[in-house]
Each structure stands twice: as structure tokens, then as C-alpha cells.
N, C-alpha and C positions, 0 to 999 in steps of 0.2 A: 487496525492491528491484527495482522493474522494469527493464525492458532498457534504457530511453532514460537513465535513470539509470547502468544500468552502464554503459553504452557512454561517459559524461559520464565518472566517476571513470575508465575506464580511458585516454582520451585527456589528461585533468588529469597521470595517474601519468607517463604519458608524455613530456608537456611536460617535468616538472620533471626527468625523467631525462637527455631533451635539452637543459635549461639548466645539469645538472651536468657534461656529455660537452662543451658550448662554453665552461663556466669553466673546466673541466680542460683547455682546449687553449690559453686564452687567459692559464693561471697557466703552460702552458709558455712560452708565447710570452715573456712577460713575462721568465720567467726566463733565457729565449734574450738576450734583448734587451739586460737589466740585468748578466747577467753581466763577473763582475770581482772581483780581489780589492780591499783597502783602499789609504790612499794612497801607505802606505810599502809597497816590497814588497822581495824579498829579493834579485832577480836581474833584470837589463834586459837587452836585445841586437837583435840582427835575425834574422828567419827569412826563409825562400826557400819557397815553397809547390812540394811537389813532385807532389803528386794530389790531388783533391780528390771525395767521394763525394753527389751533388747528393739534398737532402732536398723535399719538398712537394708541389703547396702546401700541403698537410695533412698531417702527420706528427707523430710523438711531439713532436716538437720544437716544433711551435705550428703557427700558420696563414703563410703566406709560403713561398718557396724559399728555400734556407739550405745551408750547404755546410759537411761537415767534413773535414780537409785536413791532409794531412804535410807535415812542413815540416823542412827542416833550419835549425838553428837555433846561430849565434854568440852566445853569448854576450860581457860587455864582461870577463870574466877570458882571454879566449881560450878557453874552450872549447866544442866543436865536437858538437851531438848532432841525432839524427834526435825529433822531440815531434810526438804526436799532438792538434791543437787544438779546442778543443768546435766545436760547428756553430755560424756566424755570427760565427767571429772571421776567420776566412779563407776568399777566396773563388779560383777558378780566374782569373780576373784580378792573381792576387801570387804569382802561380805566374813564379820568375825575376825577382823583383823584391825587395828586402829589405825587409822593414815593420818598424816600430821592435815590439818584443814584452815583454811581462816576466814573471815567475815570481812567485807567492806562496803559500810554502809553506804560512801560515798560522796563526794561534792564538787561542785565546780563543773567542769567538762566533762565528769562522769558523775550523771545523778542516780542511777540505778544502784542497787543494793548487789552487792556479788558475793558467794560464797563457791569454794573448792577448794582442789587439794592443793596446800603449800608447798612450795617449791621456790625456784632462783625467780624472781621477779626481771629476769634479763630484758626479757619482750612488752612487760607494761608498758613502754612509750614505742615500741613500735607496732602494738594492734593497731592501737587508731591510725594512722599513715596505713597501715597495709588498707584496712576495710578502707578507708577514702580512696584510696588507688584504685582498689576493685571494684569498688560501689561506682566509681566515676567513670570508668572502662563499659560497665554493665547498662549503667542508667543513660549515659549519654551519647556513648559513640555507637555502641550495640544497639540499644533502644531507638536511638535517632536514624540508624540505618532500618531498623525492621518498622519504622513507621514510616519512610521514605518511601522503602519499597512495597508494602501495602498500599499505599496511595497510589504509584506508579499501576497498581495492579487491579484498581478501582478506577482513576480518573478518567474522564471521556478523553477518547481519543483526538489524535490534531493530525490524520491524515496521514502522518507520518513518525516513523519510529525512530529517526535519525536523528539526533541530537547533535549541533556543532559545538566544539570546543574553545571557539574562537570568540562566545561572545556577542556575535555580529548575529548571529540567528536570534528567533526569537526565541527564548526560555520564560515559562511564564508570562508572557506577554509583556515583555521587557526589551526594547534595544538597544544593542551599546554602539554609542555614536565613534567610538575605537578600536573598533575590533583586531584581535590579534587570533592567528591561529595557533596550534598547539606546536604545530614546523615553526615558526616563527620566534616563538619564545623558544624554542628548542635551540633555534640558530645564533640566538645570542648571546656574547659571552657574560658568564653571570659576571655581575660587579660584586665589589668586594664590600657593599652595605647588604646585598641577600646572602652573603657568605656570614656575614658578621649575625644576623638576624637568626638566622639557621644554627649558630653555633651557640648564640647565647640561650635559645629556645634546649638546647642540649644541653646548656649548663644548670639554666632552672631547674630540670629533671634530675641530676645530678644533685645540685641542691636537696630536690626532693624525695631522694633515696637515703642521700649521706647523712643527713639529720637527722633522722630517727633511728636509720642501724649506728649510729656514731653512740646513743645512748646504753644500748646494749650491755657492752664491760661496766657501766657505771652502775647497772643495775643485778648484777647477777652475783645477788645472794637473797637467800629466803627473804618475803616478805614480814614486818613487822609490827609493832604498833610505834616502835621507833628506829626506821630502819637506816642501817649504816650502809652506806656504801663501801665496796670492799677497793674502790679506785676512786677517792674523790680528786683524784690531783687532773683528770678529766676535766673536771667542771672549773677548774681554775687555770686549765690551761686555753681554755678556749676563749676567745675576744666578748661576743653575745653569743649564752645560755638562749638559744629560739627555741621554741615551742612545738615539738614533734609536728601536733597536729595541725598548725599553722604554716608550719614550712611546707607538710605536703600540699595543700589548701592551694598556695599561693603559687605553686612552684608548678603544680600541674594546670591553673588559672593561665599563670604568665607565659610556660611552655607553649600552649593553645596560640596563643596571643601572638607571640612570636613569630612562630612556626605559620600563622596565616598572614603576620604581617611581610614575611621574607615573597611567598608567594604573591602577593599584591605589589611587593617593591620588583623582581622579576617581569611580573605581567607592564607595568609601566614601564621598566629600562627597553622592554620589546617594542611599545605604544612610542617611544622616543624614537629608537630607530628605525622604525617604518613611515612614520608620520614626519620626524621632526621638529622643527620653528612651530609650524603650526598648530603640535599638540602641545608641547610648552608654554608657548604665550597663548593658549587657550582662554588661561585666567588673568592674564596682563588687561591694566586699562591703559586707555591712550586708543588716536586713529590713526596712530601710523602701523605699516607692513607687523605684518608677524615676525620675520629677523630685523626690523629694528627693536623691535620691544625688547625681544629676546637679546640681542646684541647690549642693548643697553643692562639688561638683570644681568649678563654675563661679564660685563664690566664690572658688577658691584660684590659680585661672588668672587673674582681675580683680585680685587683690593681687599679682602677679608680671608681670601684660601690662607696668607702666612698664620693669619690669629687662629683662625682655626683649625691647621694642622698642630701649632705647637698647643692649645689647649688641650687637644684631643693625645695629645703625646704624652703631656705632662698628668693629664689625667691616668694616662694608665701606667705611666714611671711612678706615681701618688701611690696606684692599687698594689705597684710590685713592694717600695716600702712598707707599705701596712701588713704586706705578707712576709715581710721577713722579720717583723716588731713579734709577728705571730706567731713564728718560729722560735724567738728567742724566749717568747712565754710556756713553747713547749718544752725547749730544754732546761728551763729555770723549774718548772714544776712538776717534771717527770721522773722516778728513782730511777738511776743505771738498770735495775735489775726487772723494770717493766716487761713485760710479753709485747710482742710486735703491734697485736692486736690494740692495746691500751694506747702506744705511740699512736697508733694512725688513729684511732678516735680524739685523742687529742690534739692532733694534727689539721682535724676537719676543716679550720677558720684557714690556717695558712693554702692548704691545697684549694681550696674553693678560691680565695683571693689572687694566688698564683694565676690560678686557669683563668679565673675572667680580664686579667691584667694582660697575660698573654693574649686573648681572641681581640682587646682592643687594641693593643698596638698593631697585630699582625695583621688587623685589618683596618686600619687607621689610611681613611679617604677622606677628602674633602669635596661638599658639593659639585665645585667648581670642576678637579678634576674629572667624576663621575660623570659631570654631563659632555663633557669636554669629550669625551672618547663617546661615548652614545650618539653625537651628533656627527663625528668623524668618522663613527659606522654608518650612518642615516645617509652620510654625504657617498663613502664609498658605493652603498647599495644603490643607490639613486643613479650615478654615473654608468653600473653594470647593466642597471635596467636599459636605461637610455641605450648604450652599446646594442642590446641585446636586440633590443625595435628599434633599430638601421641606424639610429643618428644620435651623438654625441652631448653630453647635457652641458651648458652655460655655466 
């Protein structure tokens, strides 16, 4: 490895150290920010701010000044205590003034004790989704890239700094008996299961935004010891009440998932068209030719494409009813006189079932045809090469 090279991977390692050292300042911030307990909480009152110890701009605590502050604090039973409040619920300006405040001791998914200043409870169910977004951004993609490239910037050299993209090199002392290169996958047309995979990968993330900002209007009014919602018809409009922090969990897990599995169905439909018979019936038993194997599995996929395309039809004509039963649960439980904002959170269940109903029809393929055309390209390319080195293919 030459030095312009070193000097490249050690300023890369760098970078990504410093985009983990500004997520970790901005997963504090956030948490500064979003801090709070749920909507019901145990104890309300007012506090008098009596010192305050000034934080920033850049501190543990995130990026901003920010202030953490003693306060004595009334409670509404009558009692009377000195509480120490996190940084950025009180400022030296409530110092001799009473702010409304409340207490939540906590349980379930939030076990910690919180107290600060009261206010709309709107974002209680959307901290947790935010901090798992960023915590997940910070820890794994960032983190996993600056320990990548620290290692690239440590490991003993291989002679060579070229890396092929195809596979077919060795990467880790690995070979792929397939290889494709990056022209290659480039040249083929995506099919419409990496289209499908890509899209539902989009819809998870979607999922895992609309879910917890869809809570929002249900929660925005002061926190309580019994608190009302100022839009319950929300919660009765939607099919399944999920679980904020559950849908992000899932939704940013499955997106992943997806999103690598479209890239692996891509890399294969390329492995088809360059290879053929022979990479398909790869995993066929029997001793005859590789197109007869395959001749024969293409037989049995031609007598199942009808079942399987009308399954796959019908399945997603299923998800468009579900989504209009869901509609008619929005207009059954919503006043005329609603704000836009309330409709479209109660709308959540229909538009998400809409959208995935839509990505499966519109890309509703059948094995049979998918390979069908992969190999009609395999057959085309094969015949151009032939042309191309003088003599014509059989």
C-alpha cells in the first residue's frame, strides 16, 4: 500500500469517526430536546427555579446552551420538596417564577423516573421512535462504517489495493464460483421482484415514520394523572393501535432486510443472464444435461404461473378492500369539523394498506415469467458473443 493510499484510508477512518462523535452529540441533543415522560403521569405542581448550572454550546448534553436547575417544587397534594431538573427543562429565567411541572415515576417501556416542565404531551410517543432512529443511524451504520475503515487502515496489506466488484476476486479470502461484475449487473434489466423488494423496503420506513408522528394530534394536551385526549376518535379510527416504539424497531429491522434482499435478487437475475441453464440447475438433482433439468423445473413453474399469478392478484385486490373497510372507519369516527392534520392521522391504517396493495399488484410477476425473460437475455447475449468471435452459436 503506498503512502497516498495510506494517507486516503487514514483521513476516510477519520471522517467516519467524526460523523460518529456529531451523531453522538446530535442522539444527545435530540434526547435533551424530546425529553418527557408519557401522557398520564403520577404527580403535577409548580417549581420556583432556585440556580441554574449553564451547559454549551457543546456539551454531553448536545449542541445548544442548555441549563440544569434546582427548583423547589409544590406539589398539587401540598407537598413541598427541593428536585433537581434535567438540563433544558429549566432555565435561569424561572428562577422566582412558578412553572407548571410534573412527575412520572414510570413503568413498562419507560422505567426511569422523569420530571419537567408540563406542557402538550404531543411527542411522548414519538421520543422513543426518534432516539431508535438515531441511536440506529449512529450505532450501526456510522459505527459499522468507522470500524470498517479503521481495520482497512490496520490490516496487513494483499499486494494490492484494488478491490473487484464482481465477486470473482478474492475478498477476504473468499471465492465466488459466480461472479458478476458491477457492468454486468448494470446491464440488466431489473425485474420487477428487485423492483417489488426496493419498494416494500420504502414502505417499511414509511411504516416507521407514519406511526409515531400519526400519534401526535392524540396527544397534544398537557400531561395528567388522568389524561384525556383532546382527539380520541384517532384511536378508533384506526384498524391496530401498534406500538410507536415497535413499529420503528421493526420497520427500520425489515427496511435493512429488504433493501439487501432486492440487492441479492439483482446480483442473481445478472448470475442468470450471463451463466444461464448452468447456474440455475446448479442445485437440480438428477444426471442429465443442465437444460434438461432446467427444462424440466420450467415445466413445473408453466403449470402453476395461472395459480400463482391469480393468488398473488387476489392477494393484493384482499389488501385494496381492507383499505377501503379502513376508510369507511375514518369517516364513521371522524367530526366534519376535524383539522386536516387529525384526518390524516386517522387515516394511517388506510394509506399504508392502499400503498402496499398498490406495490403488489404493480409488480405482481410470476417465477415462471421472471426466469423466462433472464434466460431469453442469457440466450440473446450468448448468440452476440458468438457473432462477435467470427462464428455463429447453435
Amino acid at each position: 500500500m503506498n503512502t497516498r493510499n495510506a494517507v486516503a484510508r487514514v483521513a476516510r477512518a477519520l471522517g467516519w469517526w467524526l460523523m460518529v462523535l456529531v451523531g453522538l452529540l446530535l442522539l444527545a441533543t435530540v434526547n435533551r430536546v424530546t425529553y418527557g415522560g408519557g401522557p398520564e403521569v403520577d404527580r403535577i405542581g409548580t417549581a420556583s427555579a432556585r440556580e441554574c448550572v449553564e451547559y454549551g454550546p457543546v456539551s454531553l448534553h448536545g449542541f445548544g446552551t442548555t441549563y440544569r436547575c434546582t427548583a423547589e417544587v409544590r406539589w398539587a397534594d401540598g407537598d413541598v420538596e427541593q428536585r433537581e431538573f434535567p438540563a433544558g427543562q429549566l432555565s435561569p429565567s424561572d428562577v422566582g417564577t412558578p412553572v407548571e411541572v410534573y412527575l412520572d415515576i414510570g413503568d413498562g417501556v419507560q422505567e426511569e423516573t422523569t420530571i419537567g416542565r408540563n406542557g402538550s404531551a404531543r411527542f411522548s410517543e414519538l421520543r422513543f421512535p426518534v432516539k431508535i432512529a438515531l441511536g440506529f443511524a449512529v450505532f450501526l451504520v456510522l459505527g459499522l462504517g468507522a470500524l470498517y475503515n479503521t481495520y482497512r487502515v490496520f490490516r496487513p496489506g494483499t499486494g494490492s489495493d484494488t478491490e473487484s466488484d464482481s465477486g470473482g476476486s478474492k475478498r477476504g479470502g473468499r471465492k465466488d464460483d459466480w461472479p458478476v461484475t458491477a457492468a454486468e449487473r448494470a446491464g440488466v434489466p431489473i425485474p420487477r421482484l428487485v423492483v417489488r423488494l426496493r419498494l416494500l423496503s420504502a414502505w417499511c420506513l414509511l411504516v416507521a415514520i407514519a406511526v409515531p408522528v400519526s400519534t401526535v394530534v392524540r396527544f397534544d394536551a398537557e400531561r395528567a394523572p388522568r389524561f384525556v385526549s383532546p382527539w380520541p376518535q384517532v384511536g378508533r379510527a384506526l384498524l391496530v393501535d401498534v406500538p410507536a416504539a415497535g413499529a420503528v424497531i421493526i420497520g427500520l429491522v425489515l427496511a435493512v432486510l429488504l433493501y439487501a434482499t432486492a440487492s441479492a435478487a439483482h446480483r442473481d437475475a445478472a448470475r442468470v443472464v450471463k451463466y444461464g441453464p448452468d447456474y440455475l440447475a446448479r442445485g437440480l438433482s438428477g444426471g442429465e444435461p443442465a437444460r434438461a433439468l432446467l427444462a424440466t423445473r420450467m415445466s413445473r413453474l408453466a403449470e402453476s404461473e395461472r395459480a400463482s399469478r391469480a393468488f398473488g392478484i387476489g392477494f393484493g385486490v384482499a389488501l385494496l378492500g381492507l383499505a377501503a373497510w379502513a376508510v369507511t372507519r375514518v369517516v364513521s369516527a371522524m367530526p366534519g369539523d376535524a383539522p386536516w392534520s387529525v384526518w390524516l392521522a386517522g387515516a394511517r391504517d388506510s394509506v399504508l394498506l392502499a400503498c402496499l396493495a398498490l406495490i403488489l399488484l404493480f409488480t405482481a410477476e410470476t417465477r415462471y415469467h421472471r426466469l423466462s425473460e433472464l434466460l431469453a437475455r442469457h440466450e440473446i447475449n450468448h448468440v452476440n458473443r458468438g457473432t462477435e468471435n467470427g462464428f455463429v452459436a447453435s
